[in-house]
C-alpha positions, 0 to 999 in steps of 0.5 A, spaced: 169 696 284 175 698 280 175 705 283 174 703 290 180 698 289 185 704 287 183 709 292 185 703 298 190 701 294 194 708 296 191 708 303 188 703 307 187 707 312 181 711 309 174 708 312 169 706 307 165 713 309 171 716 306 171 712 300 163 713 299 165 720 299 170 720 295 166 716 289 159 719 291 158 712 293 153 710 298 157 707 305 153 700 304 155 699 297 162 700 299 162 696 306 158 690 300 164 691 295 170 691 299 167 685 303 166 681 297 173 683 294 175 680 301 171 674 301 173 673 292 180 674 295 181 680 290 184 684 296 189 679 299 191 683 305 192 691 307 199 693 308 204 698 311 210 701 308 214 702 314 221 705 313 225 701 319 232 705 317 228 712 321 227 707 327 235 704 327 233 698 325 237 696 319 236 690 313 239 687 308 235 686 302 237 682 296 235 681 289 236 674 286 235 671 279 234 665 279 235 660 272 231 654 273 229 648 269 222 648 268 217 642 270 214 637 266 206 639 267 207 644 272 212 649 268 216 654 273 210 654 279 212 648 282 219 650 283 217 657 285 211 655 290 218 652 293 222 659 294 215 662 297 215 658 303 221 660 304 219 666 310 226 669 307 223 670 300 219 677 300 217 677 293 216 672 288 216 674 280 216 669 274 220 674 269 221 675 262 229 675 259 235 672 261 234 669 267 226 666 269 224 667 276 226 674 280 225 674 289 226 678 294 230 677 299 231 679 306 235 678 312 238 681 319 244 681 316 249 679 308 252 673 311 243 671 313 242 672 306 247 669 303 246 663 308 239 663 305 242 663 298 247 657 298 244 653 303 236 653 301 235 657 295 240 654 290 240 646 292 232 646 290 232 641 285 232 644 278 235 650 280 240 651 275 243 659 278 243 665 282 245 671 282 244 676 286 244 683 287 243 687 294 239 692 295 243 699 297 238 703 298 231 704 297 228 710 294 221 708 293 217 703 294 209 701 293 210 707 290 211 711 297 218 715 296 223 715 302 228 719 305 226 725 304 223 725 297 216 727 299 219 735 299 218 738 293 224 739 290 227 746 288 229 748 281 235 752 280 232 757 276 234 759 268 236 765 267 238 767 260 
Protein backbone atom coordinates (compact mmCIF):
# COMPACT_ATOMS: atom_id res chain seq x y z
CA UNK A 1 0.00 0.00 0.00
CA UNK A 2 2.83 2.29 1.01
CA UNK A 3 4.52 2.26 -2.54
CA UNK A 4 0.97 2.86 -3.89
CA UNK A 5 0.36 6.00 -1.69
CA UNK A 6 3.81 7.65 -2.84
CA UNK A 7 3.60 6.99 -6.54
CA UNK A 8 -0.07 9.11 -6.12
CA UNK A 9 1.45 11.30 -4.09
CA UNK A 10 3.58 12.95 -6.73
CA UNK A 11 1.09 12.65 -9.44
CA UNK A 12 -2.53 12.01 -8.88
CA UNK A 13 -3.19 11.74 -12.13
CA UNK A 14 -1.73 8.44 -12.85
CA UNK A 15 -5.04 5.74 -13.52
CA UNK A 16 -4.50 2.89 -11.49
CA UNK A 17 -3.43 0.66 -14.71
CA UNK A 18 -0.34 2.70 -14.48
CA UNK A 19 0.40 2.23 -11.04
CA UNK A 20 -0.50 -1.71 -11.54
CA UNK A 21 2.20 -1.19 -14.02
CA UNK A 22 4.58 0.78 -12.21
CA UNK A 23 4.52 -2.15 -9.08
CA UNK A 24 3.87 -5.03 -10.98
CA UNK A 25 0.64 -4.96 -9.13
CA UNK A 26 -2.77 -6.45 -10.71
CA UNK A 27 -5.21 -3.17 -11.44
CA UNK A 28 -7.86 -4.83 -9.24
CA UNK A 29 -5.69 -4.95 -6.43
CA UNK A 30 -4.74 -1.35 -7.03
CA UNK A 31 -8.66 -0.20 -7.57
CA UNK A 32 -9.15 -2.31 -4.10
CA UNK A 33 -6.05 -0.52 -2.23
CA UNK A 34 -6.81 2.96 -3.30
CA UNK A 35 -10.66 2.44 -2.65
CA UNK A 36 -9.91 1.29 0.83
CA UNK A 37 -7.32 3.94 1.55
CA UNK A 38 -10.14 6.40 0.52
CA UNK A 39 -12.94 4.81 2.62
CA UNK A 40 -10.25 4.44 5.99
CA UNK A 41 -9.49 8.33 4.97
CA UNK A 42 -5.67 7.39 4.45
CA UNK A 43 -6.05 9.52 1.13
CA UNK A 44 -7.93 12.57 2.62
CA UNK A 45 -8.15 14.16 -0.93
CA UNK A 46 -6.14 14.82 -4.70
CA UNK A 47 -4.70 18.11 -5.39
CA UNK A 48 -3.42 20.31 -8.03
CA UNK A 49 -0.47 22.46 -7.25
CA UNK A 50 -1.65 25.45 -9.53
CA UNK A 51 1.08 28.43 -10.16
CA UNK A 52 -1.84 31.31 -10.08
CA UNK A 53 1.04 33.99 -10.81
CA UNK A 54 1.56 32.62 -14.69
CA UNK A 55 -2.18 33.20 -15.07
CA UNK A 56 -2.13 36.92 -13.36
CA UNK A 57 -3.91 36.12 -10.67
CA UNK A 58 -1.63 37.38 -7.54
CA UNK A 59 -2.16 36.29 -3.72
CA UNK A 60 -0.80 37.33 -0.63
CA UNK A 61 0.35 34.47 1.38
CA UNK A 62 1.34 34.77 5.18
CA UNK A 63 2.87 32.98 7.80
CA UNK A 64 1.52 33.40 11.23
CA UNK A 65 3.00 32.26 14.47
CA UNK A 66 0.78 31.83 16.95
CA UNK A 67 1.71 31.75 20.82
CA UNK A 68 -1.32 30.14 22.43
CA UNK A 69 -2.35 29.21 26.24
CA UNK A 70 -2.76 25.62 26.03
CA UNK A 71 -6.46 24.19 27.39
CA UNK A 72 -7.27 22.45 30.07
CA UNK A 73 -7.80 18.68 28.75
CA UNK A 74 -7.84 19.59 25.24
CA UNK A 75 -4.02 21.07 24.94
CA UNK A 76 -3.37 23.17 21.96
CA UNK A 77 -6.51 21.17 19.61
CA UNK A 78 -9.32 23.16 20.84
CA UNK A 79 -7.67 26.49 19.93
CA UNK A 80 -6.58 25.55 16.62
CA UNK A 81 -9.80 23.32 15.32
CA UNK A 82 -10.75 27.44 15.83
CA UNK A 83 -8.03 28.85 13.44
CA UNK A 84 -8.82 25.91 10.71
CA UNK A 85 -12.36 26.82 10.20
CA UNK A 86 -11.24 29.90 9.37
CA UNK A 87 -11.42 29.29 5.14
CA UNK A 88 -8.30 32.10 5.33
CA UNK A 89 -6.35 29.71 7.26
CA UNK A 90 -4.73 27.12 4.55
CA UNK A 91 -2.33 25.17 7.00
CA UNK A 92 -2.66 24.61 10.18
CA UNK A 93 0.69 23.01 12.04
CA UNK A 94 1.15 22.35 15.87
CA UNK A 95 5.22 23.26 16.00
CA UNK A 96 8.09 22.86 18.27
CA UNK A 97 10.14 26.09 19.59
CA UNK A 98 9.43 29.33 20.31
CA UNK A 99 5.92 29.85 19.43
CA UNK A 100 3.14 26.74 19.46
CA UNK A 101 0.88 26.74 16.64
CA UNK A 102 2.07 27.69 12.76
CA UNK A 103 -0.66 28.78 9.84
CA UNK A 104 -0.79 29.74 6.61
CA UNK A 105 -2.69 32.18 5.42
CA UNK A 106 -4.02 33.53 2.32
CA UNK A 107 -6.10 36.39 1.02
CA UNK A 108 -6.47 38.71 -2.21
CA UNK A 109 -4.67 41.42 -0.93
CA UNK A 110 -2.09 42.49 2.69
CA UNK A 111 -4.72 44.57 3.97
CA UNK A 112 -7.43 40.87 3.73
CA UNK A 113 -4.40 39.20 5.58
CA UNK A 114 -3.71 41.58 8.03
CA UNK A 115 -7.66 42.24 8.35
CA UNK A 116 -7.66 38.33 9.06
CA UNK A 117 -5.02 38.68 11.45
CA UNK A 118 -6.34 41.42 13.79
CA UNK A 119 -9.80 40.87 13.89
CA UNK A 120 -10.34 37.16 13.81
CA UNK A 121 -7.23 35.55 14.37
CA UNK A 122 -5.57 37.18 17.56
CA UNK A 123 -8.96 37.95 19.64
CA UNK A 124 -9.32 33.90 19.87
CA UNK A 125 -9.55 33.41 23.71
CA UNK A 126 -6.23 31.98 24.78
CA UNK A 127 -4.61 33.38 21.88
CA UNK A 128 -1.55 35.13 23.55
CA UNK A 129 0.47 36.63 20.14
CA UNK A 130 0.99 36.63 16.42
CA UNK A 131 3.65 37.17 14.13
CA UNK A 132 3.54 37.34 11.06
CA UNK A 133 5.74 36.96 7.90
CA UNK A 134 4.55 37.08 4.55
CA UNK A 135 5.34 35.20 1.94
CA UNK A 136 7.56 36.86 -1.06
CA UNK A 137 7.87 34.28 -3.41
CA UNK A 138 7.17 30.74 -3.69
CA UNK A 139 10.16 28.65 -4.88
CA UNK A 140 8.52 25.24 -4.37
CA UNK A 141 5.97 23.86 -2.94
CA UNK A 142 4.40 20.13 -2.54
CA UNK A 143 7.91 19.48 -3.67
CA UNK A 144 7.08 20.96 -7.31
CA UNK A 145 9.75 23.94 -8.17
CA UNK A 146 8.19 27.22 -9.78
CA UNK A 147 9.42 29.42 -12.20
CA UNK A 148 11.76 28.26 -13.89
CA UNK A 149 13.31 25.64 -11.72
CA UNK A 150 12.25 22.78 -13.62
CA UNK A 151 15.22 23.41 -16.29
CA UNK A 152 18.17 21.91 -15.38
CA UNK A 153 20.67 24.51 -14.53
CA UNK A 154 24.00 24.75 -16.00
CA UNK A 155 27.27 24.57 -14.53
CA UNK A 156 30.04 26.99 -15.32
CA UNK A 157 32.57 24.69 -16.02
CA UNK A 158 36.05 24.56 -13.58
CA UNK A 159 38.69 24.76 -15.32
CA UNK A 160 42.54 24.79 -13.66
Amino acid sequence: MKEILRILEKDARLTPHQVAVMTGNSEAAVENIISEAERDRVILRYKTVVDWEKLGEELVWALVEVKVTPQRDVGFDAIAARIYRFPEARSVYLVSGGFDLSVIVEGKTMREVASFISEKLAPIEGVQGTVTHFLLKRYKEDGQVFGDGGEERKRLQVSP
